[in-house]
C-alpha positions as CSV (number, residue, x, y, z in Angstrom):
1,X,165.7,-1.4,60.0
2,X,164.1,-4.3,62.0
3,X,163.0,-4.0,65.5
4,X,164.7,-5.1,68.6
5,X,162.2,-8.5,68.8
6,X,163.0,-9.0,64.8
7,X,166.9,-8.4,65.8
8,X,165.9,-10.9,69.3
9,X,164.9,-13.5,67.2
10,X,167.9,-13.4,64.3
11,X,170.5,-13.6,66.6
12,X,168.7,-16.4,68.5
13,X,168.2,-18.2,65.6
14,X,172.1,-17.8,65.0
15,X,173.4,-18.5,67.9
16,X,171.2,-21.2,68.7
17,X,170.9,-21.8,72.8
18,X,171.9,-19.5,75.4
19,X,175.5,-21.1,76.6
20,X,176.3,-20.8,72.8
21,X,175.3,-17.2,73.2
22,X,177.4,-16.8,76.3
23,X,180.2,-18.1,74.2
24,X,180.4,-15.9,71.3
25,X,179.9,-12.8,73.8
26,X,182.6,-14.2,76.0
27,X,184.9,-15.3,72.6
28,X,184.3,-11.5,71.5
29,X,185.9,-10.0,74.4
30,X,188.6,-12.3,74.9
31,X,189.4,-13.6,71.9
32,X,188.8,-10.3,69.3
33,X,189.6,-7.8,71.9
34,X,185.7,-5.8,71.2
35,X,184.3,-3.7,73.4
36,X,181.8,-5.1,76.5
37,X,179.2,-2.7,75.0
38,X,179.7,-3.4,71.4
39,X,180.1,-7.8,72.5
40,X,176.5,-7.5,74.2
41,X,174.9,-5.8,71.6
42,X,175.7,-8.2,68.6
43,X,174.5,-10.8,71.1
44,X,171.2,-8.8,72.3
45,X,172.1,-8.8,75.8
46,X,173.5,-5.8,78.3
47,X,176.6,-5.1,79.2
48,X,175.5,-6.1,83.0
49,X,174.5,-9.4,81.5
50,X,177.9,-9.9,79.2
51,X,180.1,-8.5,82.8
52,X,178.1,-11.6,84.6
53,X,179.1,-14.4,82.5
54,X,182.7,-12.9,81.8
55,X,183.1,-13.1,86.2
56,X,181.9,-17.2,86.2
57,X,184.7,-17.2,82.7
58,X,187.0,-16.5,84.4
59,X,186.8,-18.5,87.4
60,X,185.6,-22.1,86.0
61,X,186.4,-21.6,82.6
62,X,184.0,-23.1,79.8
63,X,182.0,-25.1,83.0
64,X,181.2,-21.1,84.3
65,X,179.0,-20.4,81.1
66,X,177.0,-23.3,82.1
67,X,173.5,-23.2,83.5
68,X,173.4,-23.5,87.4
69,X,171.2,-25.3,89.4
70,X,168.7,-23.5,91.3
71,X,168.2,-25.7,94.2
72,X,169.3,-24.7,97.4
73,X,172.9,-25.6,97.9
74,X,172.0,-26.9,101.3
75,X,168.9,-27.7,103.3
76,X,169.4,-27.2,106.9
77,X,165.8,-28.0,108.0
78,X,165.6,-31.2,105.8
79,X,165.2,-34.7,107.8
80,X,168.3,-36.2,108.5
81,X,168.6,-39.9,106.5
82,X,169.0,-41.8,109.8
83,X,165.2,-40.5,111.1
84,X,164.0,-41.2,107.4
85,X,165.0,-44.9,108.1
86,X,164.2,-45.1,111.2
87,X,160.3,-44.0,110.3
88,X,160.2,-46.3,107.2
89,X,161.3,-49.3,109.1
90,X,159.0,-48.5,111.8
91,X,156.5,-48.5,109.5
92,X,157.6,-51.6,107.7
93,X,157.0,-53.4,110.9
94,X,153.2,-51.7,111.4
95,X,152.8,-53.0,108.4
96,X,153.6,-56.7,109.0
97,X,151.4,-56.7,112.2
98,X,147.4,-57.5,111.3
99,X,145.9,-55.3,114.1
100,X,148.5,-52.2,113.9
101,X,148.0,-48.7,112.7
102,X,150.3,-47.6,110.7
103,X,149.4,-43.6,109.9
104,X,152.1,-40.6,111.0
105,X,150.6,-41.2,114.3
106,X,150.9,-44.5,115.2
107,X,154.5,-44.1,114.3
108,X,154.9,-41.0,116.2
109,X,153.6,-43.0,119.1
110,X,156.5,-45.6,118.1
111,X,159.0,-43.5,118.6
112,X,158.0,-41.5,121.7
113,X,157.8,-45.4,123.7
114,X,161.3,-46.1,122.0
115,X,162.5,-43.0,123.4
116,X,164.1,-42.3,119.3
117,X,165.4,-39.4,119.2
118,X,165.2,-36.2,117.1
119,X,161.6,-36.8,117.7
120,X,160.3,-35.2,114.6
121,X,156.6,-34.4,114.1
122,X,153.5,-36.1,112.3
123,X,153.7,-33.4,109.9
124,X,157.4,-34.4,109.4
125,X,156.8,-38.4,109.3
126,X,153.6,-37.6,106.9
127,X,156.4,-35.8,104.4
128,X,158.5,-38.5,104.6
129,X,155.8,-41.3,103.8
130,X,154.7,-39.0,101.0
131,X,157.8,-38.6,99.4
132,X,158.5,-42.9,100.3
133,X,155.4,-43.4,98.1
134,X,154.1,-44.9,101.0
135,X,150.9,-43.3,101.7
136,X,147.5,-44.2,100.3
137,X,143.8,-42.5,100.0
138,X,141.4,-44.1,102.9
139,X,138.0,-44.0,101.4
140,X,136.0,-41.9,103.6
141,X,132.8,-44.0,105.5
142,X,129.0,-43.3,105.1
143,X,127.4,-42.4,108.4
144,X,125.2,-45.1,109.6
145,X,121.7,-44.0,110.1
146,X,121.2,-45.9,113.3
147,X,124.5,-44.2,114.6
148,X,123.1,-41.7,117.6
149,X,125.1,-38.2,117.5
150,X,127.6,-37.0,119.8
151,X,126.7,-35.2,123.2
152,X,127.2,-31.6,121.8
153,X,129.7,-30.8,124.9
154,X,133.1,-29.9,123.1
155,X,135.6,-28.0,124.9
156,X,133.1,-28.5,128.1
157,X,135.0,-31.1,130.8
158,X,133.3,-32.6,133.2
159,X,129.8,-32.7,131.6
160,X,129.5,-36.3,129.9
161,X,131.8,-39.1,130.6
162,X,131.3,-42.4,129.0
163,X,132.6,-45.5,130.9
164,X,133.0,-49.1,129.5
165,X,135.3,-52.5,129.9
166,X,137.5,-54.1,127.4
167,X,137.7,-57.9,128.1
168,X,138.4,-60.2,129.0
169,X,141.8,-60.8,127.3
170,X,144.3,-63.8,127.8
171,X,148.2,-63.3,128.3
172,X,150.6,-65.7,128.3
173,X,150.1,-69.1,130.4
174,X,146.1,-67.8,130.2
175,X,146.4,-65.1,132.3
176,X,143.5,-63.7,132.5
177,X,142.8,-59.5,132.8
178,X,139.9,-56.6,131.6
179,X,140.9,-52.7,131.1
180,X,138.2,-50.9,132.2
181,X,138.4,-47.0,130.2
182,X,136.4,-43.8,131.0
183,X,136.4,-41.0,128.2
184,X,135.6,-37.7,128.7
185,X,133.2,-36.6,125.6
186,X,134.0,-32.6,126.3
187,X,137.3,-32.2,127.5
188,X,138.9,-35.4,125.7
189,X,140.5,-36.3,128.9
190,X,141.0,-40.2,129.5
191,X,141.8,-42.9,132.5
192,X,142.4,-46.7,132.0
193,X,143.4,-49.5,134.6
194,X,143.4,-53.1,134.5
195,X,141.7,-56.0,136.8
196,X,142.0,-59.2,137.1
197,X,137.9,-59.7,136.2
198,X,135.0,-57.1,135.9
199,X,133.2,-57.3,139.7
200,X,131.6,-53.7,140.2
201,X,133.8,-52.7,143.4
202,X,136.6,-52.7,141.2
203,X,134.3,-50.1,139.1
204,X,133.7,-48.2,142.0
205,X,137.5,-47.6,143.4
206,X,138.8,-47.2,140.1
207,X,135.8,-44.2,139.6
208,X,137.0,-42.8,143.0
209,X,140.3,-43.5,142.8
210,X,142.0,-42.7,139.6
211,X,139.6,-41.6,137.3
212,X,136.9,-39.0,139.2
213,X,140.7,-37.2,140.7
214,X,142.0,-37.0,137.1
215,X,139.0,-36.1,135.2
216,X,136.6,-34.9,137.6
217,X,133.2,-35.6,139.0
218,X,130.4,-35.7,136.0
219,X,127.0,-34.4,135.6
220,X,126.4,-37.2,133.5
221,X,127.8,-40.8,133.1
222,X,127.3,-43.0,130.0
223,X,127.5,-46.8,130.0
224,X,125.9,-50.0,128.6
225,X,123.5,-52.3,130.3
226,X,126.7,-54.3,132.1
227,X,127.4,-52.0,134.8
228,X,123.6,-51.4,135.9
229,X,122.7,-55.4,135.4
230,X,121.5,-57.0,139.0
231,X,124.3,-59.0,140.5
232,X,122.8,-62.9,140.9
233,X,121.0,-63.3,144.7
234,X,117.7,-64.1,146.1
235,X,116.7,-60.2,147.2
236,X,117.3,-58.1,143.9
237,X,118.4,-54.9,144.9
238,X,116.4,-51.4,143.1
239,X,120.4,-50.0,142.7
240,X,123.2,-51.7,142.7
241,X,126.5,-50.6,144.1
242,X,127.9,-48.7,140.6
243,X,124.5,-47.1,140.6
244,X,124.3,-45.9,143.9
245,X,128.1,-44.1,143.8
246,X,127.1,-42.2,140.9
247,X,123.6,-41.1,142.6
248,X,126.0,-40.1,146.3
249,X,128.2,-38.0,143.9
250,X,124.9,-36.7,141.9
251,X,125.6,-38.2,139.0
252,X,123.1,-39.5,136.2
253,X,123.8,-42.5,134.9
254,X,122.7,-42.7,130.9
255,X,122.4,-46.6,129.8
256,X,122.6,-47.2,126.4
257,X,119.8,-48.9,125.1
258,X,120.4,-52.7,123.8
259,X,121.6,-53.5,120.1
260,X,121.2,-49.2,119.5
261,X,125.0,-48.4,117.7
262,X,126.2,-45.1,118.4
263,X,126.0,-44.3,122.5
264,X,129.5,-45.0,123.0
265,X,131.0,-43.8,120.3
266,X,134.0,-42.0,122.2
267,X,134.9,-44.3,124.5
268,X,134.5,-46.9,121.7
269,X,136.9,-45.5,119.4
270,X,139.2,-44.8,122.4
271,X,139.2,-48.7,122.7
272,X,139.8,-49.6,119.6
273,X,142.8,-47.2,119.9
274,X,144.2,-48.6,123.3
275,X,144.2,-52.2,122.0
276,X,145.8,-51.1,118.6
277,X,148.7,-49.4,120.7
278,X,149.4,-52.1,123.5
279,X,147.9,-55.4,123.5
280,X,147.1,-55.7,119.8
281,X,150.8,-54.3,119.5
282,X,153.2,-55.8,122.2
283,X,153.4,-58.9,123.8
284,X,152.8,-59.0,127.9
285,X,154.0,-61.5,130.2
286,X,152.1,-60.1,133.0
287,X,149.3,-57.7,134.0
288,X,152.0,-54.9,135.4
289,X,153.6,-55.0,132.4
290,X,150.1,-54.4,130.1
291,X,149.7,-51.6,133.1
292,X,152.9,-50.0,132.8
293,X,152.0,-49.8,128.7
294,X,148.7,-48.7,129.2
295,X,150.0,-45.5,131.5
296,X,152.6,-44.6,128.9
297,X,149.8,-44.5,126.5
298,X,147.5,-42.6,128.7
299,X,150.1,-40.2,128.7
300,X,150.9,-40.2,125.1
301,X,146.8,-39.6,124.4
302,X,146.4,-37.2,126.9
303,X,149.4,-35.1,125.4
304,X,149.5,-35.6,121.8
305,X,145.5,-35.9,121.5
306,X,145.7,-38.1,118.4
């Protein structure tokens, strides 16, 4: 008398695949009038099992003895094919612009100025590029050795601030502009405006003005050698007017040593990140406009901290 696995494998080798299997059992039943009990056991299955597959006979026929798939039948969470378009060909134009970025965040950022709407998450648009076969490995940089280290003030607002202008740039019919940026290193807070050139009052009311109200007043403030140079005249002055706001508010000013990489690195990065969103991405006929851009980013940055 063999054993139930000897027994298994005879009627397997039989029968041949499983919907063959469901066949017989089902042909037994229906066909030869045999017992549910005695049907399953010539087969080697239950009389649960054999009950199963004589349900699904009976209501589709030979198709019911088929296998099923076992995907989900619906997916009420999967992304709707009008927002997978509408992130591919916003990426598709990332792609054809030289200075654009073109990760899950830039195209998030996309999307919230177009006012798109679902507005899905980068989690969701990094899916989507994944599955597209549109992603790729960035090779991960070597630190530079002459790069100084961060100010160790995370999570910490209003200790360091770093200041510093972008410019000049040209619009349209050579108008002329500079955005001047201030970064706070602890609390990742930012402030942006644009001028029409880079004198210091215009420094000095945008500190007091917009940025200092927003961010706060600093115990320290980092810039290059720029905003601390002498302005041209015969009587040099010891401090000039930058200087001395930040000493009335009790502020130290840090200058970054000359040709030294590394001092700025936040409110170098946020640069590079401003120009990559609005002028490097948009074309301005006037200042306002490059203004209007620059406070939807602020806003954007500020909210989404990309």
């Amino acid at each position: 008398m063999c054993s139930h696995d000897e027994w298994e494998a005879l009627v397997s080798e039989a029968i041949g695949s499983e919907v063959e299997r469901r066949r017989l059992a089902v042909s037994l039943v229906k066909d030869q009038g045999v017992a549910v009990g005695v049907a399953a056991g010539r087969v080697g299955r239950s009389e649960r099992w054999l009950h199963t597959w004589l349900r699904r006979f009976e209501a589709e026929g030979d198709n019911g003895l088929r296998d099923r798939s076992r995907a989900p039948r619906s997916r009420p969470t999967a992304t709707r094919p009008e927002v997978v378009a509408k992130i591919l060909a916003v990426r598709d134009e990332l792609e054809g612009h030289p200075f654009a970025n073109r990760g899950a965040e830039a195209i998030r950022y996309e999307l919230v100025r177009e006012g798109f709407e679902p507005l899905v998450s980068r989690a969701t648009i990094e899916r989507v590029l994944q599955r597209a076969g549109r992603t790729r490995t960035l090779k991960r940089s070597t630190p530079r050795a002459d790069r100084r280290p961060l100010p160790q003030v995370k999570g910490l607002p209003g200790i360091w601030q770093q200041i510093d202008w972008v410019g000049p740039r040209y619009l349209a019919r050579r108008v002329r502009f500079s955005s001047l940026h201030v970064v706070d290193v602890g609390g990742g807070g930012a402030a942006a405006a644009q001028y029409p050139d880079e004198q210091l009052h215009r420094t000095v009311g945008f500190l007091t003005d917009r940025a200092w109200p927003s961010l706060s007043i600093p115990l320290h403030l980092q810039t290059d050698g720029a905003l601390v140079a002498q302005p041209p005249g015969r009587q040099p002055r010891p401090f000039n007017v930058f200087v001395r706001t930040c000493l009335f508010f009790g502020i130290e000013v840090v200058i970054s040593p000359p040709e030294e990489l590394g001092w700025q690195n936040w409110v170098e990065s946020f640069n590079g990140l401003w120009q990559a969103r609005t002028i490097r991405r948009h074309t301005y006929r006037t200042v306002k406009e490059v203004s209007a851009d620059s406070d939807r980013f602020i806003t954007y940055y500020l909210t989404e901290r990309p």
